[in-house]
Each structure stands twice: as structure tokens, then as C-alpha cells.
N, C-alpha and C positions, 0 to 999 in steps of 0.2 A: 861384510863381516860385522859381527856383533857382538858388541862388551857388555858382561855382567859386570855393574860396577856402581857401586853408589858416589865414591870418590877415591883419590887416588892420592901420594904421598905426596904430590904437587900441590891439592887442596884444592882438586878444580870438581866440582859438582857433574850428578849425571846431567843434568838439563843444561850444561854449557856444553859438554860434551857432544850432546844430540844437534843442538846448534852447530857446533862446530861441523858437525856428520851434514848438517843441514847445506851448510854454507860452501863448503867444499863442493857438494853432489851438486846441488840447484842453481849456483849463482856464477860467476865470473870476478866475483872478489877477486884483489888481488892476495898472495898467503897473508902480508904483512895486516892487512883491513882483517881478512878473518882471524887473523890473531888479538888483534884488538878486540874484535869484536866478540873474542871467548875469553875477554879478564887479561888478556896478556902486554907486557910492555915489552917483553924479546922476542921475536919471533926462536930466537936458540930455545928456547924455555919451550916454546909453544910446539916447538918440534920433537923436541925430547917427552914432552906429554900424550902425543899422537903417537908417536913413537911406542910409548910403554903401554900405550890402551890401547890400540889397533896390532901391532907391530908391522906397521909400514908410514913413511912418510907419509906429510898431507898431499906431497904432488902425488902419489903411489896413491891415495886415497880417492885423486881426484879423476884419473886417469880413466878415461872410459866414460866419466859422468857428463850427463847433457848439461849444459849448462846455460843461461841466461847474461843478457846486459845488466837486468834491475836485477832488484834484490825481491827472489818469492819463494815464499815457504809455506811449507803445507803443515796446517794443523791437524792432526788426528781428531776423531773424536770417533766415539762408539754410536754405533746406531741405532734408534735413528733419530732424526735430530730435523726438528721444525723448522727449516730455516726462514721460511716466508713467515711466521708466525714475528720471530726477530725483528724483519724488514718493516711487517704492518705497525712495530712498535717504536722503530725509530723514525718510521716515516711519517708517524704523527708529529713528533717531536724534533726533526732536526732544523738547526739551526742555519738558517740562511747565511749561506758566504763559510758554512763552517761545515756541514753535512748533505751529503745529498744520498737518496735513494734511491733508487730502479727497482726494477721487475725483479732482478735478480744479484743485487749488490750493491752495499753499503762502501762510500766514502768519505773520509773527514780530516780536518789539517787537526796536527797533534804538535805537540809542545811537553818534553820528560819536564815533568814538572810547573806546577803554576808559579815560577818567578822569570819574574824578564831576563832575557838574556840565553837561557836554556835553550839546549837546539830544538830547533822544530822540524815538522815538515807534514810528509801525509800519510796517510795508506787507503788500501783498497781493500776488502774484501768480499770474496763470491766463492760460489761453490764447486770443485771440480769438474771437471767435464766428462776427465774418462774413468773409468768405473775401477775400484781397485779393491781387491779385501778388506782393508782399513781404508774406510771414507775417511777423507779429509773435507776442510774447505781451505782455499789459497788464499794467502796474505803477499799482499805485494806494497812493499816498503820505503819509502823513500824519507832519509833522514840526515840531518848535518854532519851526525856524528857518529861515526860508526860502532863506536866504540859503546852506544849504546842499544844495541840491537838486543841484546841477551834480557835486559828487562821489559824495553817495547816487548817481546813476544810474547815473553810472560806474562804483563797484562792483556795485551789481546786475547791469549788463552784463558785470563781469568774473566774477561770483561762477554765473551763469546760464549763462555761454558762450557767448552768444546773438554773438561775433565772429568763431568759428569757423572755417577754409574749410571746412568740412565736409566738401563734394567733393572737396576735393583730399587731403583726411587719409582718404578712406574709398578712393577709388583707391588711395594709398601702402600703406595698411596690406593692400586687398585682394589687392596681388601676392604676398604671402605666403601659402606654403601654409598655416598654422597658422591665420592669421587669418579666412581668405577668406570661412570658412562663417559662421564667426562675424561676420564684420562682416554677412556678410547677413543674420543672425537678427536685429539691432540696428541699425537704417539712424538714420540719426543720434544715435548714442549721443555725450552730450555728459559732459563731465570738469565737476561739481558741487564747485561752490568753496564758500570759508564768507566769513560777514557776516564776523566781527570774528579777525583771526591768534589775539588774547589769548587769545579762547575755543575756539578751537581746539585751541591746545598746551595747555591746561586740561585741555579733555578727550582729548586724545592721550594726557594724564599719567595721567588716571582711566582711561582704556582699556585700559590695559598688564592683561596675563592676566586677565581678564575679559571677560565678554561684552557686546556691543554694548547690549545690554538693562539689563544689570545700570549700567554704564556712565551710559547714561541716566537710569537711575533715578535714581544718585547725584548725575550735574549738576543732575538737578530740585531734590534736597535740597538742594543747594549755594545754587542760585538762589532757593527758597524762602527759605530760612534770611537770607541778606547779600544778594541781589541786592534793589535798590530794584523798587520799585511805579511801576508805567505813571502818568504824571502825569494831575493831572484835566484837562487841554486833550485827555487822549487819552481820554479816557470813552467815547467812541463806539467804541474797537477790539472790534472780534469777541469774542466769547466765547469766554474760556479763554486771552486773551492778556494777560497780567497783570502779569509782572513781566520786567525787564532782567536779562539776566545779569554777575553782578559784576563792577565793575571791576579793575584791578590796584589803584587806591589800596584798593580795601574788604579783598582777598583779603588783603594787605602788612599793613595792620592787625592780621591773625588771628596767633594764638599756635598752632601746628600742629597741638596737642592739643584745638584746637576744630573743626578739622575730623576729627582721630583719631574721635572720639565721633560723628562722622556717620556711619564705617562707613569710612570711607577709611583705608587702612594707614599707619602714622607713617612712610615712606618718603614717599611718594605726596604726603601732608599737608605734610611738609619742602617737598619738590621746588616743590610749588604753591605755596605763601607765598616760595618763595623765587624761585622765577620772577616773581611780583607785583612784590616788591621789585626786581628788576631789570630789569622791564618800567617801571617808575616812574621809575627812575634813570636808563634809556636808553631813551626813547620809543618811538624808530625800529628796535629788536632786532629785531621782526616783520613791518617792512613794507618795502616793495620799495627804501628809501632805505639798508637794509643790505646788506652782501655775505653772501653761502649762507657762505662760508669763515669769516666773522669772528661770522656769529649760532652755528653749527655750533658754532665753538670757545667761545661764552660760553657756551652751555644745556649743554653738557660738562664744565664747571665747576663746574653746579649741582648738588648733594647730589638721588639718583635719580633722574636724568635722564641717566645715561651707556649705562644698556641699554639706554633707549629708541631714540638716536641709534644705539646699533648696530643695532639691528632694523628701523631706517630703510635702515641705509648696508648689512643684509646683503640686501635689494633687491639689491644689485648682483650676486649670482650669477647672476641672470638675464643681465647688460649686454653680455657676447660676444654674445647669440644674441640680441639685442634692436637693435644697433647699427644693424641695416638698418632697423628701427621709424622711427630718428633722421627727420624732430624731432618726429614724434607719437607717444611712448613711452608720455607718460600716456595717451592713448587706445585702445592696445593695450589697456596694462594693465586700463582700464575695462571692452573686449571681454571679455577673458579673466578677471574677475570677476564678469560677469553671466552667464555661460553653464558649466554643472553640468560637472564635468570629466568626467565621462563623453563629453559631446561633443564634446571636444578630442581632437583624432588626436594619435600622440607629436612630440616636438618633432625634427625629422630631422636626421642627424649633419651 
């Protein structure tokens, strides 16, 4: 059964709802965990809400559904969708002890939020097996707290791109001559996001004139070194997933010349302990509750970290001859970095 419903006089959003429809069909939650796990502190509440948007209870809802021990949910996405393209991109880049990759599926320990203490754990994802009108790919989750399941997915769905239009970004970009060949060599090339911002600009900062590999290397000594250890509730994660990559409270602690002595240059080591510290101070610098304008102007503040924002912002010599891109620039640019420039025709006056 299916609800037309953007929200309901309880205040509960579709996309908790869909969860919830998730958690009941797929998994072996107990009600009490999937109520938690949809905003709720009463399960009486949480049934009066199923209740009014299904009209049947959650056991009535669950009845008949296959269920599981873990916890896995399938993400839609519209087709079709690159996934090996994804894979060859994090498999350049993943972090020892924190990421590993296959033939056919990405896994990594996660942590809601970069401060100590936050639950952690892991997840998997890979692509389904059996064929359905709405491809998905499957997320399988394993976390401290359950009660945090509803944002975990929503980032994974932002971080995967699995909300794409896909058709309508691969029509746009294909009126272009430049693109056209290239978006056919790539039919569903998707724009690959990351778990955590913190870890990101980390490694944006270790990335400057070195190589993707080298890069690598050194976030693993990073995350060897200060990143905690996967908790024992998470004992059963895959092999070779092992530790969390540092917080900003762990990095903010460091004196620069402890991470100098890993191999990172005392520019670099500054820049990162001082980004910690101000990711500490201002929670929100990385995440969508900031403005580009006002994060832009504080990480330009911080001690080597001014070339890097220019090497961001000299991207924009492209921006005359990209504006028709507008508004799927990032997935241009995805195009035109997966395909050898030899098979790019020149750019036409």
C-alpha cells in the first residue's frame, strides 16, 4: 500500500516514512528500534502515525515481509547508473583500514559526525542481484545507534547519487558538441560524493602537489596513527575495516610537528590542525547549514590553505564555455575526466 503524503499532522516527513516502509519490509528490527529509528521516542506515537498513513498497524505492515538479521535497504535510483565508474573512483582513493573496494562493492567504517564520541560503525554497498523495475543498489548497515539510521541513508543517498535525473542531465549535457560522445561512452556517469566534509578537506589539504596514491598513503598513516579503532559491537565488519578516520577533536589536539614527522610538510600539518581547530569551534563550516561565501572566506584565513581555494576557484576558467553545462556542470566535468583527452575534440570557438 502506498501514501500520497508529503507530511502528516504528527510532523513526520515522506522520506522517514519511506524508512519506516523500509525497515518494517527488509529488516527484523525490533517495532520499538524502528520507531526510533523514524524520529520517535513512543512507540504509542509511532503507531498512531502508521496507523493514520497506512491504515494498518506496523506489525499489519510487516506481515508477510521477508525479512533479515542486519539491517539493508535498497536505494532506488533511475537508470542507468555507472556503478563500476564509482568503484574505479574510490578505489584509487580509499583509505586503508577505513575503505576497501571489490570488483563489485564499496565498504567503509563511518562515524555521524566528526567529533569523538559519535556512534560509529560501517556499511556496505553493492549492486542488486535480481532485476526489478526500479534498479536499486543495497545498503547494508551496521551502526551503534539506531536511532540514527534516517540521516545515515540520506547521506549515503546523497554521497552515491543515486537521486540524480539522470535522463534529463544526460539529454542536456548530450546537446553539446564536446560532450555528446563522451556522455555516450559513460551512460549514467554519476558525481561521487564523500561520507564525512571533515575528511574530505583533510584530504583536499594532503592532496595539494602530490599524487592521488601518495595522498592515500598518507591519510592511511594519518588514520593508523589518531583515528580510533572500529568498536567491539562492530567485530563482525569485513576484513581490513578497522579503524575510523580522525576526528577534528583528535586532529585539534596534535602539535603540527606530529604530524610533520609522518611525511606531511609543516605547511600542510599547520593548515590541518588548524582546520580541526576551527571545525571544533564552528561545527557547521562543512555542512550545508553554511554559505560557499562565508566557509570560502574562513578556510582562506587558515595558515596553507589559501592556494588551495585558488586552485578550486581557478576551475573557473572553464565557466564562459561551461555556462550552457548550467546546472549540471559537476557532471560535465565527471564526463570530461573519465574519458583520455585524446578523445575530446577541441573545445569550438
Amino acid at each position: 500500500m502506498r501514501a500520497c503524503f508529503t507530511s502528516n499532522r504528527l510532523g513526520i516527513s515522506r522520506a522517514h516514512f519511506t524508512l519506516t516502509k523500509q525497515l518494517l519490509d527488509e529488516t527484523a528490527l525490533p517495532i520499538t528500534d524502528v520507531a526510533l529509528a523514524a524520529g520517535y521516542s513512543s512507540v504509542r506515537r509511532f503507531n498512531d502515525a502508521v496507523q493514520q498513513t497506512y491504515g494498518r498497524t506496523p506489525s499489519q505492515l510487516r506481515q508477510g515481509s521477508l525479512k533479515s538479521p542486519e539491517i539493508q535497504l535498497k536505494l532506488p535510483y533511475t537508470a542507468p547508473y555507472h556503478w563500476p565508474a564509482l568503484l574505479a573512483f574510490w578505489g584509487k582513493r580509499a583509505i586503508p583500514c577505513v575503505e576497501t573496494v571489490t570488483a563489485d562493492c564499496y565498504r567503509r567504517t563511518i562515524r555521524w559526525l566528526s567529533t569523538t564520541g559519535r556512534p560509529m560503525g560501517w556499511v556496505e554497498i553493492h549492486p542488486a542481484e535480481d532485476r526489478e523495475t526500479q534498479p536499486y543498489l543495497l545498503a547494508r548497515i551496521v551502526i551503534d545507534d539506531v536511532r540514527l539510521l534516517a540521516p545515515i541513508v540520506e547521506r549515503l543517498r546523497q554521497m552515491l547519487d543515486v537521486q540524480a535525473p539522470i535522463t534529463e542531465i544526460q539529454a542536456h549535457l548530450s546537446q553539446d558538441p564536446l560532450l555528446a560522445g563522451v556522455v555516450a561512452q559513460h551512460p549514467g556517469l554519476r558525481v561521487p560524493g564523500a561520507w564525512d566534509p571533515f575528511e574530505m578537506a583533510v584530504r583536499a589539504i594532503l592532496g595539494q602537489q602530490i599524487s592521488v596514491a601518495a595522498a592515500t598513503t598518507i591519510a592511511g598513516r594519518l588514520t593508523h596513527a589518531f583515528g580510533d579503532r572500529l568498536p567491539a559491537q562492530a567485530t563482525l565488519a569485513p576484513p581490513r575495516l578497522e579503524r575510523l578516520f580522525p576526528t577534528a577533536d583528535q586532529l585539534a589536539a596534535l602539535d603540527p610537528t606530529q604530524l610533520n614527522q609522518m611525511g606531511i610538510s609543516k605547511a600542510r600539518a599547520l593548515a590541518i590542525v588548524r582546520l580541526a581547530e576551527t571545525v571544533v569551534s564552528e561545527p557547521d563550516l562543512l555542512t550545508q547549514q553554511a554559505s560557499l561565501s562565508d566557509t570560502v572566506q574562513t578556510l582562506c584565513q587558515l595558515p596553507g590553505i589559501g592556494e588551495w581555494i585558488a586552485q578550486v576557484i581557478a576551475i573557473k576558467q572553464l565557466e564562459v564555455y561551461a555556462q550552457h553545462w548550467r546546472p549540471w556542470r559537476a557532471y560535465a566535468a565527471m564526463h570530461l575526466w573519465a574519458t583520455p583527452p585524446a578523445n575530446l575534440s577541441p573545445l569550438s570557438a
